[in-house]
DRENFI-123128 format. One line per field, with one value per atom (N, C-alpha, C): residue in one letter; x, y, z; atom name; residue number from 0. Coordinates in steps of 0.05 Angstrom, whole numbers. Layout:
// DRENFI-123128
aa: (A ...)
xx: (X ...)
yy: (Y ...)
zz: (Z ...)
at: (CA ...)
i: (NUM ...)
// end
This chain:
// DRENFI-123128
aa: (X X X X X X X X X X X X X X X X X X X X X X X X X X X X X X X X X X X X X X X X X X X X X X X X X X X X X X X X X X X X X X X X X X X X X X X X X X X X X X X X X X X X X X X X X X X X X X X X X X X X X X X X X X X X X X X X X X X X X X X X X X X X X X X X X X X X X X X X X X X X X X X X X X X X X X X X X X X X X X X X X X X X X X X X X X X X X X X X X X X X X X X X X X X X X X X X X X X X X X X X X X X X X X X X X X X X X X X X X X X X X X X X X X X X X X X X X X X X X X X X X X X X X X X X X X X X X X X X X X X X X X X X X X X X X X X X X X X X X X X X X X X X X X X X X X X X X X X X X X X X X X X X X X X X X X X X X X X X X X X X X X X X X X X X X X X X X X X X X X X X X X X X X X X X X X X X X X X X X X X X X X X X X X X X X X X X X X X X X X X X X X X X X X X X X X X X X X X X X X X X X X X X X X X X X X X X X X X X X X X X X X X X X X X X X X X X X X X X X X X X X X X X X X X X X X X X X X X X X X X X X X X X X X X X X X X X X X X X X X X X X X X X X X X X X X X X X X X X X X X X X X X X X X X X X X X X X X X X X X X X X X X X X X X X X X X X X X X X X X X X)
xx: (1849 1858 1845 1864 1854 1834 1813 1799 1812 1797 1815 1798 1786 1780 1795 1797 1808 1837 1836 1866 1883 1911 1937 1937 1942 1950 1970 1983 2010 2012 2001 1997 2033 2043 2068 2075 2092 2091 2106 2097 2112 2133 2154 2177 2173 2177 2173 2187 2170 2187 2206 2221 2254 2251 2255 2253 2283 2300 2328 2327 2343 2344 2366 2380 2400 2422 2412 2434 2446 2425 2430 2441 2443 2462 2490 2487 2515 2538 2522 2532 2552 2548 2572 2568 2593 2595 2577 2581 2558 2523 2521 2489 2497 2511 2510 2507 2526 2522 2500 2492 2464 2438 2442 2416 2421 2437 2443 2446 2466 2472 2453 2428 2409 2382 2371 2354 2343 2345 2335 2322 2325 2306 2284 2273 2258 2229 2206 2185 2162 2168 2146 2160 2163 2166 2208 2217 2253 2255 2252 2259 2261 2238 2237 2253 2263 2276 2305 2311 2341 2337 2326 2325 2337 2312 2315 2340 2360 2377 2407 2402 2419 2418 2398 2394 2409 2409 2419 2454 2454 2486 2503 2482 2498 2498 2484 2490 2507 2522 2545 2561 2562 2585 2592 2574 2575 2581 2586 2598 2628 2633 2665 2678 2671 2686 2672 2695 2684 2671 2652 2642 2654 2678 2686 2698 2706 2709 2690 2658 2628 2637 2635 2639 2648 2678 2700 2686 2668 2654 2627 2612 2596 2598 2624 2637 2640 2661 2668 2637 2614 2594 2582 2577 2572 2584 2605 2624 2615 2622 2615 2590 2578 2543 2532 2546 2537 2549 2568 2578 2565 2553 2541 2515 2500 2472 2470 2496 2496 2500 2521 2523 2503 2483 2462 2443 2433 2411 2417 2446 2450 2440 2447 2446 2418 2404 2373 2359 2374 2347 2331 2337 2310 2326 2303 2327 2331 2307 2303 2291 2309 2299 2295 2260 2258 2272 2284 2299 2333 2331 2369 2363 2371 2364 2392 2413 2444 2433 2417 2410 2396 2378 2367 2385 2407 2418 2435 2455 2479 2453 2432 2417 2416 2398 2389 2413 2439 2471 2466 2471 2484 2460 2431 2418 2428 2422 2437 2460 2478 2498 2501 2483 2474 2466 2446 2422 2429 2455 2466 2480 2485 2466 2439 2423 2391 2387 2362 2349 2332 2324 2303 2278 2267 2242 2255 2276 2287 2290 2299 2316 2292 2265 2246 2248 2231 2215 2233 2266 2278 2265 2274 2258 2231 2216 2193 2188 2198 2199 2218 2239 2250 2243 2221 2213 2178 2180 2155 2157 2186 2206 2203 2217 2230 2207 2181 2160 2137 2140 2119 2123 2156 2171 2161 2155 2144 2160 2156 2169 2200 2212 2242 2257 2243 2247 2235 2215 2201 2220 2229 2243 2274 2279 2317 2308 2278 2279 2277 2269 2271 2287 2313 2345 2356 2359 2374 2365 2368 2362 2389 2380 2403 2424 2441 2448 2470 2486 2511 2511 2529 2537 2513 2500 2472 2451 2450 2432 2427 2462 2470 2465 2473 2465 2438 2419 2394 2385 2390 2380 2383 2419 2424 2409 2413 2405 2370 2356 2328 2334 2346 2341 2360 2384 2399 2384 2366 2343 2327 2325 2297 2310 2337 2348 2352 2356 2358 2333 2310 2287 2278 2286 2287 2291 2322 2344 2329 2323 2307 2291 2264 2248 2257 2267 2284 2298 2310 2325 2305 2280 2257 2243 2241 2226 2244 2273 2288 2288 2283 2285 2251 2239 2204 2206)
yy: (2551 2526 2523 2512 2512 2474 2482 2457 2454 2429 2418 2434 2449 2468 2490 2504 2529 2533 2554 2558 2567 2560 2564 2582 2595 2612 2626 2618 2630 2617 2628 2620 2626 2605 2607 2635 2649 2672 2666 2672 2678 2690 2681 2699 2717 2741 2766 2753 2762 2749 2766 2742 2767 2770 2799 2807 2818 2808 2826 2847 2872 2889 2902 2919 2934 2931 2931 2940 2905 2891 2861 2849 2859 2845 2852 2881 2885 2878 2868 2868 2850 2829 2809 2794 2790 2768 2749 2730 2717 2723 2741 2755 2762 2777 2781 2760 2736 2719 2699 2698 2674 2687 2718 2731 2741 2728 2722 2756 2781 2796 2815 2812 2833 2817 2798 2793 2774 2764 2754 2776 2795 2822 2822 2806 2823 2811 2833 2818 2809 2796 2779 2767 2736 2713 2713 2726 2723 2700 2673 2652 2642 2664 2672 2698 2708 2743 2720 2708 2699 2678 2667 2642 2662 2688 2700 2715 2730 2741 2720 2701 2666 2669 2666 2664 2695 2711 2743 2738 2733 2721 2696 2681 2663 2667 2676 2692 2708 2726 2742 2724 2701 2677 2669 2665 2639 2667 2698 2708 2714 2710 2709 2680 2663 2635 2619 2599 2577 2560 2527 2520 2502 2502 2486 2507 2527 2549 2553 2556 2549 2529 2513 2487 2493 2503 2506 2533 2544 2577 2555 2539 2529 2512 2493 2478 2499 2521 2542 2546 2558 2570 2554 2516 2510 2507 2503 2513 2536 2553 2574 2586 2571 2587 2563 2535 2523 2541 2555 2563 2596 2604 2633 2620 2603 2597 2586 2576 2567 2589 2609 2633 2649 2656 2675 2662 2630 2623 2629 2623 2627 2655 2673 2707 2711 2703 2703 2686 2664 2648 2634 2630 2612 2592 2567 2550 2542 2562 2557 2585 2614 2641 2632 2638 2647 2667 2682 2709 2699 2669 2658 2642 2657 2646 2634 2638 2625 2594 2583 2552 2554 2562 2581 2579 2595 2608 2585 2569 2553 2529 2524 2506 2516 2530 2536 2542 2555 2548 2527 2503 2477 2465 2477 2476 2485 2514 2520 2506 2503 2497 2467 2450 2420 2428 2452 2452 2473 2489 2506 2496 2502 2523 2510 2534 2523 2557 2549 2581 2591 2610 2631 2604 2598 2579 2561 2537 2522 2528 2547 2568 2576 2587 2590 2561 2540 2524 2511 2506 2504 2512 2543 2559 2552 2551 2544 2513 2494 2473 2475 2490 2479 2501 2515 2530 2521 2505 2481 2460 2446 2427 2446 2470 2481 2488 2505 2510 2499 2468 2455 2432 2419 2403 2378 2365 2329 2313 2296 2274 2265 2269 2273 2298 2318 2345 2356 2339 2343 2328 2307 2287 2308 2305 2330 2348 2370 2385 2380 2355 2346 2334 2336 2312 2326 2358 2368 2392 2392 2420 2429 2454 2462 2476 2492 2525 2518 2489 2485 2476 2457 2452 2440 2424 2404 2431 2461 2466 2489 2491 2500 2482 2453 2439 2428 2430 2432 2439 2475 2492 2492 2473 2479 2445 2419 2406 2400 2412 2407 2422 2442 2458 2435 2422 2406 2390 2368 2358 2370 2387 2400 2402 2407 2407 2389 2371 2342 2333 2336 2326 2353 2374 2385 2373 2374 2354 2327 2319 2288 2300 2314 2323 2338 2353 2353 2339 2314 2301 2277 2268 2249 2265 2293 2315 2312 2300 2306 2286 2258 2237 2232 2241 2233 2256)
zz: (-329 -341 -368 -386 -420 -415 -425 -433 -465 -476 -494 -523 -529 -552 -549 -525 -526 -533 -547 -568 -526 -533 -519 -506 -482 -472 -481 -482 -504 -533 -545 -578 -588 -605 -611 -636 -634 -650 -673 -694 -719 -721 -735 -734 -771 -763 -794 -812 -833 -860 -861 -878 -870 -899 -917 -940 -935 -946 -954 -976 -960 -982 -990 -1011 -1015 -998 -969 -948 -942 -936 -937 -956 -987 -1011 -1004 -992 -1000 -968 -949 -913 -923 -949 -939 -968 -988 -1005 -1017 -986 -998 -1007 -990 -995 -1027 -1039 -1061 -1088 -1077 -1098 -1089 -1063 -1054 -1071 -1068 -1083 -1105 -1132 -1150 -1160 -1151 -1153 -1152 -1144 -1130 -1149 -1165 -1178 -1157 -1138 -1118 -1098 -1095 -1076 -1097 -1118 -1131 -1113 -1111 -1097 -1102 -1135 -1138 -1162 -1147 -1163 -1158 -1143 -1142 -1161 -1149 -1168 -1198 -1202 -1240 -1235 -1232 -1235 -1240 -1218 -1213 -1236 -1247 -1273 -1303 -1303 -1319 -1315 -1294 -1295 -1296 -1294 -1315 -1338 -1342 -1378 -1388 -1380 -1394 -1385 -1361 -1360 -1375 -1377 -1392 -1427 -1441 -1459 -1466 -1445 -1438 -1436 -1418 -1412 -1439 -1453 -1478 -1500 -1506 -1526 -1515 -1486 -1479 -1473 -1469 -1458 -1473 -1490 -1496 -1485 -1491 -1475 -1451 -1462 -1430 -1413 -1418 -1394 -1381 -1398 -1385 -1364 -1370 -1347 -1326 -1327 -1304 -1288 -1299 -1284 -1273 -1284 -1266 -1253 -1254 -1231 -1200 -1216 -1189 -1169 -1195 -1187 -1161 -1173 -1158 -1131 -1123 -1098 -1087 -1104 -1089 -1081 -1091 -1093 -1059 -1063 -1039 -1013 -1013 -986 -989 -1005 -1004 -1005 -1001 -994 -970 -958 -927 -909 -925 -904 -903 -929 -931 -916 -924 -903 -876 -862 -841 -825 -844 -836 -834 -853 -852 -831 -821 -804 -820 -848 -853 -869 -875 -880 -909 -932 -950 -960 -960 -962 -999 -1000 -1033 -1047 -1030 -1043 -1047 -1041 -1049 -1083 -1093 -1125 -1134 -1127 -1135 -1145 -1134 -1137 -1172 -1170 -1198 -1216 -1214 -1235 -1236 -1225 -1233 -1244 -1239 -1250 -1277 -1280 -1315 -1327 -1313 -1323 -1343 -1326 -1333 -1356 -1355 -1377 -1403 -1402 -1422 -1434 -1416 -1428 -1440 -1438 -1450 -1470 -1480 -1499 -1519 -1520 -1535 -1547 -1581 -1585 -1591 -1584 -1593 -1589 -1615 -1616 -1598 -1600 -1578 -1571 -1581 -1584 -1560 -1567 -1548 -1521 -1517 -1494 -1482 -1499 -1479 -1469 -1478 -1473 -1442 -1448 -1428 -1397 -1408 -1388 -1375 -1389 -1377 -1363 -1379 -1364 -1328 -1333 -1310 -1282 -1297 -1278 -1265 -1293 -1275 -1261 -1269 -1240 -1217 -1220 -1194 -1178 -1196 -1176 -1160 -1187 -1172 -1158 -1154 -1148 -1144 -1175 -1172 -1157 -1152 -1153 -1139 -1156 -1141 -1138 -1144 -1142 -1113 -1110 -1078 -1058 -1068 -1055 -1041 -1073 -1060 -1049 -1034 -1033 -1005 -996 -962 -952 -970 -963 -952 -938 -934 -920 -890 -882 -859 -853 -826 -837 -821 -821 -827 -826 -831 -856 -863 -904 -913 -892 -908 -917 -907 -913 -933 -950 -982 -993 -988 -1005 -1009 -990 -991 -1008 -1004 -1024 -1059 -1057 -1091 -1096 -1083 -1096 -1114 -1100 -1107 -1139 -1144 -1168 -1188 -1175 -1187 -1205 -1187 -1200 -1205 -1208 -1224 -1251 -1263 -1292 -1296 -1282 -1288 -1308 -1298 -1303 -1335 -1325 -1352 -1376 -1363 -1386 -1401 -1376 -1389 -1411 -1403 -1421 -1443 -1450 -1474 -1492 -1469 -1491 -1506 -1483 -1485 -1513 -1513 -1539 -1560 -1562 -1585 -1590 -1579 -1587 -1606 -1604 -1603 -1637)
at: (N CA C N CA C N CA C N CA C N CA C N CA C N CA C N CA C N CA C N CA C N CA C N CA C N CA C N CA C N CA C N CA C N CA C N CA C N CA C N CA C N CA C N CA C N CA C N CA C N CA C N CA C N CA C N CA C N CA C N CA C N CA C N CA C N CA C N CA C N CA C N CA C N CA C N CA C N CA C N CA C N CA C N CA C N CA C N CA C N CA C N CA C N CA C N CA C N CA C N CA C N CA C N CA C N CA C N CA C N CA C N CA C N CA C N CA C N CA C N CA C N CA C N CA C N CA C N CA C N CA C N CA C N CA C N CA C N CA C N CA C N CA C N CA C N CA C N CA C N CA C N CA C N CA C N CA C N CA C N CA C N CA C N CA C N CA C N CA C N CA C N CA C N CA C N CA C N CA C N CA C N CA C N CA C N CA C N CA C N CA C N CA C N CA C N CA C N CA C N CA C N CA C N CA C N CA C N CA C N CA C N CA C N CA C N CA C N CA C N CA C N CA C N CA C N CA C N CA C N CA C N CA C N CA C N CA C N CA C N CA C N CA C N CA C N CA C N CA C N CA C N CA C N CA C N CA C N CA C N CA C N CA C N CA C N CA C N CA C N CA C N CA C N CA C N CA C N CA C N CA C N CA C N CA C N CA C N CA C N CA C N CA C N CA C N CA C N CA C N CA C N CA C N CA C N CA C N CA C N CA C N CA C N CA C N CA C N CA C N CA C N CA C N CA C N CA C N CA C N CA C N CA C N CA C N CA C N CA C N CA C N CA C N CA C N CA C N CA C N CA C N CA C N CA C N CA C N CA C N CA C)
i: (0 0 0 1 1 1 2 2 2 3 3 3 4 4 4 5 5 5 6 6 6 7 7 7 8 8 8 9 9 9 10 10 10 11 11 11 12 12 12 13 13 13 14 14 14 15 15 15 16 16 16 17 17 17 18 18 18 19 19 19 20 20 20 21 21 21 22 22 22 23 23 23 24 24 24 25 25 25 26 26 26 27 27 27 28 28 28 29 29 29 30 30 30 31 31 31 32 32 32 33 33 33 34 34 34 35 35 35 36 36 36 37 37 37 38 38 38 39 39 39 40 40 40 41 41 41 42 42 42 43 43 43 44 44 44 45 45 45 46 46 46 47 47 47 48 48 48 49 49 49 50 50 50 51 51 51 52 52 52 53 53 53 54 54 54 55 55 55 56 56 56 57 57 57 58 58 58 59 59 59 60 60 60 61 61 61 62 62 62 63 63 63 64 64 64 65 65 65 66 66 66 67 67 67 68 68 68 69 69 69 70 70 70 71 71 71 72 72 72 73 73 73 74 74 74 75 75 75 76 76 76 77 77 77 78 78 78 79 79 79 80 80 80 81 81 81 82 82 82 83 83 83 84 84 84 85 85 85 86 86 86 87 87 87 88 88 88 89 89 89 90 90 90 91 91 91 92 92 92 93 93 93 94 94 94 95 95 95 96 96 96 97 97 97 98 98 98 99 99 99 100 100 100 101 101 101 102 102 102 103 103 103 104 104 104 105 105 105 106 106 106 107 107 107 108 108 108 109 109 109 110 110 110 111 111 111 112 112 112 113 113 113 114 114 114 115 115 115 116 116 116 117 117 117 118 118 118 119 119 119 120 120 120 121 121 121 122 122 122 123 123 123 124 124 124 125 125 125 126 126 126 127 127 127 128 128 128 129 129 129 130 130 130 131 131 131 132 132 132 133 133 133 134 134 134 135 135 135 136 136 136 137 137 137 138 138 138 139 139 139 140 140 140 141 141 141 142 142 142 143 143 143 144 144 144 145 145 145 146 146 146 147 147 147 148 148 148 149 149 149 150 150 150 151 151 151 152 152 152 153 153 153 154 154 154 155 155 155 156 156 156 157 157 157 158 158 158 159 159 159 160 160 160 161 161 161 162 162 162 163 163 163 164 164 164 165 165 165 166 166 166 167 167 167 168 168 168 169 169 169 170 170 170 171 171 171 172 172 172 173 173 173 174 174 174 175 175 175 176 176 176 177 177 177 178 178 178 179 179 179)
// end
């Protein structure tokens, strides 16, 4: 019989981190666009790989489509990126895989696309701010990041809203820096 210091008889087990790879991007659609076309497998830091692999795409976006075709591709994006983060969390088991960057990328999207044009200097600083929302999640960025869990639609949207507000709060600070 366990007295009340002694650890459990059956200690509850960890379930393995699930690291997706090659074979896992390509099993199904959504894995491809949840892990933002393979820059989400990367294994240190995904969430900056998938920020940074936005920024190189949307540069490509913005020398082919004007900016409101931008729009109508990150309207889609976001649709589609919520049902390829509900199906990939699903496939994974977890309810918030660091290796789903789609949330990432349609975020610093919709940055960019507020703050363009702006030069290299801007575009970093962007960057860096909204990767200090997303990583260290103040305030109401901690808040969206607990509004939403579970394997069905609440828990794509889980995943994209916290980054939503995290450009949000970018945005602010930018626009609070251009005003000052």
């Amino acid at each position: 019989m366990n007295q009340p210091f002694d650890p459990p008889l059956n200690p509850p087990v960890r379930p393995a981190v699930v690291r997706p790879g090659p074979r896992f991007l390509f099993s199904h659609p959504a894995h491809m666009v949840a892990l933002g076309f393979g820059s989400g497998l990367s294994p240190v830091a995904p969430g900056t790989a998938g920020t940074l692999w936005a920024w190189l795409a949307y540069l490509v976006l913005e020398a082919w489509l004007t900016p409101a075709a931008i729009g109508l591709v990150i309207a889609a994006s976001l649709l589609v990126g919520w049902w390829a983060c509900t199906v990939t969390a699903n496939h994974m088991r977890v309810l918030d895989p660091g290796n789903i960057v789609w949330d990432e990328v349609v975020a610093f999207w919709i940055i960019l696309w507020l703050v363009m044009p702006a030069g290299l200097w801007a575009q970093c600083v962007a960057f860096l701010l909204f990767r200090f929302f997303d990583a260290v999640k103040p305030g109401p960025v901690a808040w969206a990041d607990n509004l939403f869990h579970g394997f069905d639609w609440r828990g794509g949207l889980g995943i994209i809203l916290d980054d939503l507000v995290a450009a949000f709060c970018t945005l602010l600070v930018i626009a609070l820096w251009r005003l000052w």
